[in-house]
C-alpha positions as CSV (number, residue, x, y, z in Angstrom):
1,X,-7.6,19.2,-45.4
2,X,-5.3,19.7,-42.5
3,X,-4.9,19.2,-39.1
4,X,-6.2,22.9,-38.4
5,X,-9.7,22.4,-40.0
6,X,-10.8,19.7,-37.1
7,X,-13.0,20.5,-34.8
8,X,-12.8,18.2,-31.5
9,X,-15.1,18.2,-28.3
10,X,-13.8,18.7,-25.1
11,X,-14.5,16.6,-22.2
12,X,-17.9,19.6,-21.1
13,X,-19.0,18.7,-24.8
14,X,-17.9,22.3,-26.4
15,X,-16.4,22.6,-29.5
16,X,-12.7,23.0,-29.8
17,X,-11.4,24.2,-33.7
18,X,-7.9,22.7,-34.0
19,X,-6.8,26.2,-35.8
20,X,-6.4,27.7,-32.0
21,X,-3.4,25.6,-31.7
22,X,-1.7,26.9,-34.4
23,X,2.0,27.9,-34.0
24,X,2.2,25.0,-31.2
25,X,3.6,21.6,-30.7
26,X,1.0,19.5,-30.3
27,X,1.6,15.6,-29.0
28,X,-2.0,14.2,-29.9
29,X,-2.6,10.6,-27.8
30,X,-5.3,8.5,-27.1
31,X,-5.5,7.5,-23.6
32,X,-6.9,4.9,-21.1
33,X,-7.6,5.2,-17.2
34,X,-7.2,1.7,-16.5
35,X,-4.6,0.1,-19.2
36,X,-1.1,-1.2,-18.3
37,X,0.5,2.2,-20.2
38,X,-1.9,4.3,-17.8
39,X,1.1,5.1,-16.0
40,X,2.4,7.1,-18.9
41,X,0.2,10.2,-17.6
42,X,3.0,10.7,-14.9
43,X,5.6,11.3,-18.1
44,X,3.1,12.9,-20.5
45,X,2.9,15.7,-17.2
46,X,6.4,16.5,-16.8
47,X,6.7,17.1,-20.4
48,X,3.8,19.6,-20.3
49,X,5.6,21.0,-17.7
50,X,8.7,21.2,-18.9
51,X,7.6,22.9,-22.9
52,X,4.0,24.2,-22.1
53,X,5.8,27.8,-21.9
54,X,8.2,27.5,-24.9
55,X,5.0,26.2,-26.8
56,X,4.3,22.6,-26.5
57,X,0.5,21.2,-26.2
58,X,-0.8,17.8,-24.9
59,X,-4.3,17.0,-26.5
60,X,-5.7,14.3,-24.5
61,X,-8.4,11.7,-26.2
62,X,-9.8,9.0,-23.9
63,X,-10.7,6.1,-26.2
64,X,-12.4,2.9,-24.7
65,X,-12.1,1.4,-27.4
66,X,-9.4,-1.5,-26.8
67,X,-10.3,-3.8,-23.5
68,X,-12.8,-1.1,-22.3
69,X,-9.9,0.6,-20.6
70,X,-11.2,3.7,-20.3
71,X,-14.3,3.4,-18.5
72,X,-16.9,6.3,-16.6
73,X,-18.2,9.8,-17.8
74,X,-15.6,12.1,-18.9
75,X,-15.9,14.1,-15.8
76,X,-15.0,10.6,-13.8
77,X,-11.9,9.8,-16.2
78,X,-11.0,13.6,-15.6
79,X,-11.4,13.1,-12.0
80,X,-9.1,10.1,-11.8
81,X,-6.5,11.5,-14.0
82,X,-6.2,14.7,-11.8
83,X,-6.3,13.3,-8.3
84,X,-3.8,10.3,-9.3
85,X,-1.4,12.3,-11.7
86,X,-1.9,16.0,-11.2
87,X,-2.5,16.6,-15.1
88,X,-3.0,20.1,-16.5
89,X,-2.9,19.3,-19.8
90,X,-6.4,19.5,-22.0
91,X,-8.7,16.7,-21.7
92,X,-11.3,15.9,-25.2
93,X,-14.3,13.8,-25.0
94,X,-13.9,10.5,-25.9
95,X,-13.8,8.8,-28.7
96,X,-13.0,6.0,-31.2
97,X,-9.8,5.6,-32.8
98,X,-10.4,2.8,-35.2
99,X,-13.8,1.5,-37.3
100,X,-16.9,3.4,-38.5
101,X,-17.0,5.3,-35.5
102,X,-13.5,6.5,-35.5
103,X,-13.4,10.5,-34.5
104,X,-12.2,12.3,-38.1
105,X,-9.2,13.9,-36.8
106,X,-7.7,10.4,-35.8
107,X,-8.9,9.3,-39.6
108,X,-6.6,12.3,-40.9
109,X,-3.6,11.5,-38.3
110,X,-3.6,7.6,-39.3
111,X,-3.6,8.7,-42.8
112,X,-0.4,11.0,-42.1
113,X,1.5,8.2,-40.6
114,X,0.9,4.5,-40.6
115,X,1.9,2.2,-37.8
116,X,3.3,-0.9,-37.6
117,X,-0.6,-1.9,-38.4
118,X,-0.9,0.0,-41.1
119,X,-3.6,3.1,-40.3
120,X,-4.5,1.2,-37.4
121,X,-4.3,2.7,-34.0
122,X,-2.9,-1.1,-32.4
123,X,-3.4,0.1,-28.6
124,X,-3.8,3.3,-26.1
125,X,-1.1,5.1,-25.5
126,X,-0.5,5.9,-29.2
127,X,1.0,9.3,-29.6
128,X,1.4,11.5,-32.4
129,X,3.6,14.7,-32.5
130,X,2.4,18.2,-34.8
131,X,4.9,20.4,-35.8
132,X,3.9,24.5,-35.6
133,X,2.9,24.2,-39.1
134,X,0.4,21.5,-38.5
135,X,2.8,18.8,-40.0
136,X,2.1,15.2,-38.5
137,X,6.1,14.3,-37.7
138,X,6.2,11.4,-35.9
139,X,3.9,8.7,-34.7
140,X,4.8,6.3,-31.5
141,X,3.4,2.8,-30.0
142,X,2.1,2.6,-27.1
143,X,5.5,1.3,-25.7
144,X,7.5,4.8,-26.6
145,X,7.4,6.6,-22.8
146,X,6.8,10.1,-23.2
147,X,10.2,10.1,-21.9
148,X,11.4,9.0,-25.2
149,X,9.7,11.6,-27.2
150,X,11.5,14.4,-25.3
151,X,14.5,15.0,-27.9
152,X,11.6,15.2,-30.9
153,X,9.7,17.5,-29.0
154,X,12.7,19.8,-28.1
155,X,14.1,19.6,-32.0
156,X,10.5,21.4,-32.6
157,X,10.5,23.8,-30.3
């Protein structure tokens, strides 16, 4: 399988099939409303901005997973992210990252590229970048800034 035959929900609970983003940069992450990386929505933003025309995608997975950082409906995370960082990028329904639980697409993208804990996602904030083919191509901590992914995303495009 690859990253194309995932389906996903979005934050209303419809069904999103992965193989609508084909041809696109995606930079996949797994986000938190209320972690110490929360700020990172600002950057993640400005690089929509800047390659949402020439191609890019952010898909954006709330995951309460680590601290319960990501608390309230997905409508209320949605809220929060709009009104404090003006995102326009697309928001999923959240999910798991790690354990039994864990939504299948992040099972696939762990297995693509490890981290320094192996398959383990170790925090929020984790980010990995899709080529147009589907190709996972990189994989960054929490502690990359969007900022730092820019070059990578611009080599794609």
């Amino acid at each position: 399988m690859g990253i194309y035959d995932y389906k996903v929900k979005d934050r209303n609970g419809n069904t999103v099939d992965l193989a609508d983003y084909k041809g696109k940069v995606l930079l996949i992450v797994n986000t938190a409303t209320g972690c110490g990386f929360t700020p990172q929505y600002e950057g993640l933003e400005t690089l929509y901005k800047k390659y949402k025309d020439q191609g890019l995608e952010i898909l954006d997975f709330p995951c309460n997973q680590f601290g319960h950082q990501a608390p309230g409906t997905s409508d209320e995370i949605h809220q929060f992210c709009t009104l404090k960082y003006d995102i326009s990028f697309q928001q999923f329904a959240k999910i798991e990252v790690n354990g039994e639980n864990e939504e299948p697409l992040y099972t696939y993208l762990k297995s693509q590229k490890k981290g320094t804990l192996g398959s383990k996602i170790k925090w929020n904030f984790t980010k990995f970048l899709v080529d147009q083919e589907g190709n996972v191509v990189g994989r960054f901590a929490p502690t990359d800034t969007p900022e730092k992914i820019d070059d990578k995303i611009k080599e794609l495009l």
